[in-house]
C-alpha positions in Angstrom: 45.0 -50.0 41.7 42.3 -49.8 44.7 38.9 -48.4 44.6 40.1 -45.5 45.9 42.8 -44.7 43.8 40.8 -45.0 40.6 38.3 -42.4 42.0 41.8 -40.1 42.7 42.5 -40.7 39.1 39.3 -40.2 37.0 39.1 -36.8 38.9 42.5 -35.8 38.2 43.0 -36.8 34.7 39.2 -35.9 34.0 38.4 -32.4 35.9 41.7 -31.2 37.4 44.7 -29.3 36.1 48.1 -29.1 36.7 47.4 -25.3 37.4 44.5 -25.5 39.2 46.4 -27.8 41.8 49.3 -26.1 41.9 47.7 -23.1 43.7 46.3 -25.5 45.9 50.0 -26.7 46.7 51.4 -23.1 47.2 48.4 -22.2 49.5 49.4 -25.4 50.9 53.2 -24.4 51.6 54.2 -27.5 49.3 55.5 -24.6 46.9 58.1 -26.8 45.3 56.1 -29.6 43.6 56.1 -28.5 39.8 58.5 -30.5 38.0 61.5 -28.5 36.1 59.9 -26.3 33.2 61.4 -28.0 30.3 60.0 -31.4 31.4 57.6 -31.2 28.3 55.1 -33.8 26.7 55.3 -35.7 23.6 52.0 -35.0 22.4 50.4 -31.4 23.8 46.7 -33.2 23.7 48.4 -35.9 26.5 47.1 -35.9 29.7 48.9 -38.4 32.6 47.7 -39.2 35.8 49.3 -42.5 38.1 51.3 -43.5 40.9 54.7 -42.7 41.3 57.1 -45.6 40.6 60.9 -43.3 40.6 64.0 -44.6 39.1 67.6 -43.1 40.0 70.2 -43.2 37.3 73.8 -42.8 37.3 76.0 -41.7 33.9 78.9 -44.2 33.1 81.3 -44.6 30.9 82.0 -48.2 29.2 79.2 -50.7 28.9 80.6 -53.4 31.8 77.1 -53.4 33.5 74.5 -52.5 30.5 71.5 -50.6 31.5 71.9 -51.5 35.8 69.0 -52.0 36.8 67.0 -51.0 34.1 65.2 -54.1 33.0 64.3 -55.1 36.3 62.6 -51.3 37.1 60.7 -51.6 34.3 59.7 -55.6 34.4 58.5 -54.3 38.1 55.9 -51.8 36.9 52.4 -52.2 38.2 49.0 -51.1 36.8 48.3 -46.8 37.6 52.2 -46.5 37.9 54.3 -44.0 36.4 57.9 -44.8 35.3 59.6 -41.4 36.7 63.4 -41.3 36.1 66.1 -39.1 37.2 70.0 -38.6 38.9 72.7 -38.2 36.2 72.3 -35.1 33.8 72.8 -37.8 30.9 73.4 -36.8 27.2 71.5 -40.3 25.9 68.6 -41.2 25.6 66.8 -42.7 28.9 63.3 -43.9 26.8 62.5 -45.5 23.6 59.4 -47.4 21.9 60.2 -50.9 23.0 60.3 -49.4 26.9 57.1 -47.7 25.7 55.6 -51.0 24.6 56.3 -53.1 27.3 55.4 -50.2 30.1 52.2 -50.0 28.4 51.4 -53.6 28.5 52.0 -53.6 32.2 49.4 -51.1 32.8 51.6 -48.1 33.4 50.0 -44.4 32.9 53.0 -42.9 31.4 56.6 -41.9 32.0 58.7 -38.6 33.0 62.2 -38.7 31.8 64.8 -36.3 33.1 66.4 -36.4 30.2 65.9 -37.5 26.5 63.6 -39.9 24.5 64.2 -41.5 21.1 62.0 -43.5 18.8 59.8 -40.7 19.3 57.7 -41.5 16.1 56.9 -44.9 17.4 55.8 -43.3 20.8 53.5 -41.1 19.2 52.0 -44.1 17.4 50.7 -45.3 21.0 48.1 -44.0 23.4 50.8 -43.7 26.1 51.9 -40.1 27.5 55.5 -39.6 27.7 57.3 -36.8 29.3 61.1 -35.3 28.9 63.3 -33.2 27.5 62.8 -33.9 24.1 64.0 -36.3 21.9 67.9 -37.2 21.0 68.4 -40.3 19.8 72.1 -41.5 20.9 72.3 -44.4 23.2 72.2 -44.9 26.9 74.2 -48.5 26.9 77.5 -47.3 27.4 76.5 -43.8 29.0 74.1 -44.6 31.9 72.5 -47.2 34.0 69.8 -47.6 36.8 71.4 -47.8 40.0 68.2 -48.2 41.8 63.9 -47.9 42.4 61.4 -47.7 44.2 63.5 -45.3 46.1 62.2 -41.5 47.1 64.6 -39.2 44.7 65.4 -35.4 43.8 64.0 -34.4 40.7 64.8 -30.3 40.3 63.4 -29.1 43.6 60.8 -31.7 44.2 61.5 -34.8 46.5 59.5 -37.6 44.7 58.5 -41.0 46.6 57.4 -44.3 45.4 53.3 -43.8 45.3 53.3 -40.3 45.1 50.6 -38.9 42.7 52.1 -37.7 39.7 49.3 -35.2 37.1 50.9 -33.8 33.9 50.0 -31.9 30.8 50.4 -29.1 28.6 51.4 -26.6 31.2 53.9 -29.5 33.0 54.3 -32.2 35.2 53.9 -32.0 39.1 53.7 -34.6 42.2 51.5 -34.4 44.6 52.7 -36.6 48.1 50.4 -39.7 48.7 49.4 -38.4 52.3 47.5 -34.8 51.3 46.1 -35.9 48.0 42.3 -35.9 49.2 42.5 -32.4 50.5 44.3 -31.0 47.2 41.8 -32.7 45.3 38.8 -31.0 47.8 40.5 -27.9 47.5 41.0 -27.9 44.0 37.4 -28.9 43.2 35.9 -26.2 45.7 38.5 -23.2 43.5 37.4 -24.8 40.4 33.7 -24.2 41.4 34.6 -20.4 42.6 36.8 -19.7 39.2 33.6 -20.9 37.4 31.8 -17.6 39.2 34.6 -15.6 38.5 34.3 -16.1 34.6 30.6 -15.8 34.5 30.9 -12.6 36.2 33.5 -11.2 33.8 31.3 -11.8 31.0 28.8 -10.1 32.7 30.7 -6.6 33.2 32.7 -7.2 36.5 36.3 -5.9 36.4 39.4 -7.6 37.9 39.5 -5.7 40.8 35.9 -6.2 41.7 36.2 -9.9 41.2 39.6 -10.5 43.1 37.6 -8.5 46.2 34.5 -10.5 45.9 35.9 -13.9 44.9 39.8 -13.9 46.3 41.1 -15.6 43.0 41.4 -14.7 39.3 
């Protein structure tokens, strides 16, 4: 991670939320960046912030190639990255707590699964945020396998591509793209400044009205 990148990260993990810069995205026209709505976190208190690092899996139907390219996405996993999988609407499993352990080890900031988790008491014995589904414990071995990484994929209605900023937490998971993530984070800091004004002047008598007129947000 450069320099520059951990500055990105401490401001979005430590004064940024996924809310607050998804307005910036719609005012943006990137209106399509929220992950799907049932992408939900382990723990509610987890907060992830990284790079993307997207996986594409494919469902199958005997074990003649274990996993694809599983082992070799993961092993590949650099510091500030986030393991981000999707493809095949799989009815497995595509995480677990040895994954967990390893992509910890390496650095990683988390993991989005499109898709289900298992050994979910183990993952919620480690400081590591994890987001999917839910959990459902049967096996991806002879169901699905990577087929690829490091490749820009489809996840819902969002185009994610390796290096894209991912930011999730209680209220979901979104990316931003690698090439406008100074100006969300501008943008976002400057709305977070005016929504502080708008609160103080709630508390202080003004009605919404009022405050949408003066302020333009609420």
């Amino acid at each position: 991670m450069t320099k520059d990148d951990s500055a990105r990260v401490n401001v979005l993990r430590d004064k940024l939320s996924t809310a607050l810069l998804g307005d910036i995205l719609d005012a943006m026209g990137r209106r399509h960046q929220f992950l799907p709505p049932n992408i939900r976190p382990v723990r509610q208190s987890d907060k992830m912030v990284g790079r993307a690092m997207p996986v594409l899996e494919a469902a199958v139907y005997d074990d003649a190639e274990p996993f694809g390219k599983m082992f070799e996405a993961i092993d590949d996993l650099k510091p500030g990255e986030i393991y981000l999988a999707t493809g095949a609407n799989l009815p497995c499993a595509m995480w677990g707590e040895l994954m967990t352990t390893l992509a910890q080890r390496k650095g990683s900031t988390g993991a989005v699964l499109n898709g289900y988790i298992r050994d979910t008491h183990g993952i919620l014995d480690m400081d590591y945020p994890v987001f999917s589904h839910g959990s459902y414990a049967q096996d991806q071995r002879v169901r699905g396998r990577v087929i690829d990484y490091r490749c820009s994929v489809e996840f819902g209605a969002v185009t994610v591509s390796t290096g894209d900023y991912l930011v999730g937490d209680i209220d979901g998971v979104l990316a931003i793209p690698a090439d406008i993530v100074d100006e969300v984070i501008e943008q976002a800091l400057a709305k977070q400044a005016t929504e502080g004004n708008v609160r103080e002047a709630i508390l202080n008598g003004m009605d919404a009205t009022e405050a949408f007129e003066k302020y333009g947000v609420f």
